[in-house]
C-alpha positions in Angstrom: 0.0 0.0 0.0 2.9 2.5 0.7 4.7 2.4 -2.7 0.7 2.5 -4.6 0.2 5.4 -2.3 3.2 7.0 -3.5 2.3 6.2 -7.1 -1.7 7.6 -6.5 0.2 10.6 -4.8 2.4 11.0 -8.2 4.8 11.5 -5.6 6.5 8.8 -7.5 5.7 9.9 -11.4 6.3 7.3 -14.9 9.6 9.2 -16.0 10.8 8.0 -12.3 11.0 4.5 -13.7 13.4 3.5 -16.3 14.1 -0.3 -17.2 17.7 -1.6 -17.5 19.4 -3.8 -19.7 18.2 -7.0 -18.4 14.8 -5.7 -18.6 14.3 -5.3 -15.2 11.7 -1.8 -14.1 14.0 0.4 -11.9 13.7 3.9 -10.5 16.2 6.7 -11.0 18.4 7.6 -8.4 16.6 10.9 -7.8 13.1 8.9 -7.7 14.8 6.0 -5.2 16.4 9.0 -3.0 12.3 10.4 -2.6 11.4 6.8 -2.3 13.2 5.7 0.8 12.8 9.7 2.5 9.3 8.7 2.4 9.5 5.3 3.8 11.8 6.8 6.5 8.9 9.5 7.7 6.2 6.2 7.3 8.6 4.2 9.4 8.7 7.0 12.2 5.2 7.2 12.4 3.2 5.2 15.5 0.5 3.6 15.2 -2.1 1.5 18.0 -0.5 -1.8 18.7 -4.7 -3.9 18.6 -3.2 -6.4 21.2 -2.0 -4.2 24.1 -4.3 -0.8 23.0 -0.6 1.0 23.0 1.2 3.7 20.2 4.0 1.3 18.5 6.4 3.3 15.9 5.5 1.6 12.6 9.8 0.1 12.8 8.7 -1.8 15.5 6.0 -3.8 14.4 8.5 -5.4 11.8 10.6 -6.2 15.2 7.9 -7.3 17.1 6.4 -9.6 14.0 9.3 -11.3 13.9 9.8 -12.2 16.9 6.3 -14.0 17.0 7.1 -15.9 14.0 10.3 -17.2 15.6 8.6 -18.6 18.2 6.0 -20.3 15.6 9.3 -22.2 13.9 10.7 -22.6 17.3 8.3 -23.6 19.5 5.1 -24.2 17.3 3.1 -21.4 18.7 0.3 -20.5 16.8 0.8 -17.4 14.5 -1.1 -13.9 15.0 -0.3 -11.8 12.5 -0.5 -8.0 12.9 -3.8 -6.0 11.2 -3.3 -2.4 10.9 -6.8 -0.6 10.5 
């Protein structure tokens, strides 16, 4: 949702995107340098953590998801994943 969000935005325009010699899609360096400023600012945002009513920074919840899923591998709990409304 960030990166379509981006794209809706035209934060993130066509001429950003460029496709290289093995005919992958890239962005420009300008377009990857607004891409990743913007996913910094998303990442320092907080949001309400649904299973203990508390703010969480948006980082964290990659932190804390993981955790959980290494005790699902580990010790075959069962997994809860995390729904942001």
């Amino acid at each position: 949702m960030f990166t379509l969000a981006l794209v809706n935005r035209r934060t993130i325009k066509e001429s950003d995107f460029y496709i290289d010699k093995e005919g992958g899609v890239r962005l420009t360096s300008k377009a990857l340098k607004v891409y990743f400023d913007h996913y910094e600012k998303r990442m320092q945002k907080s949001l309400l953590n649904p299973a203990n009513s508390r703010e969480v920074p948006f980082r964290a919840v990659f932190r804390l998801q993981a955790e959980k899923f290494e005790k699902v591998l580990l010790e075959n709990e069962k997994y809860e994943p995390f729904l942001a409304r």
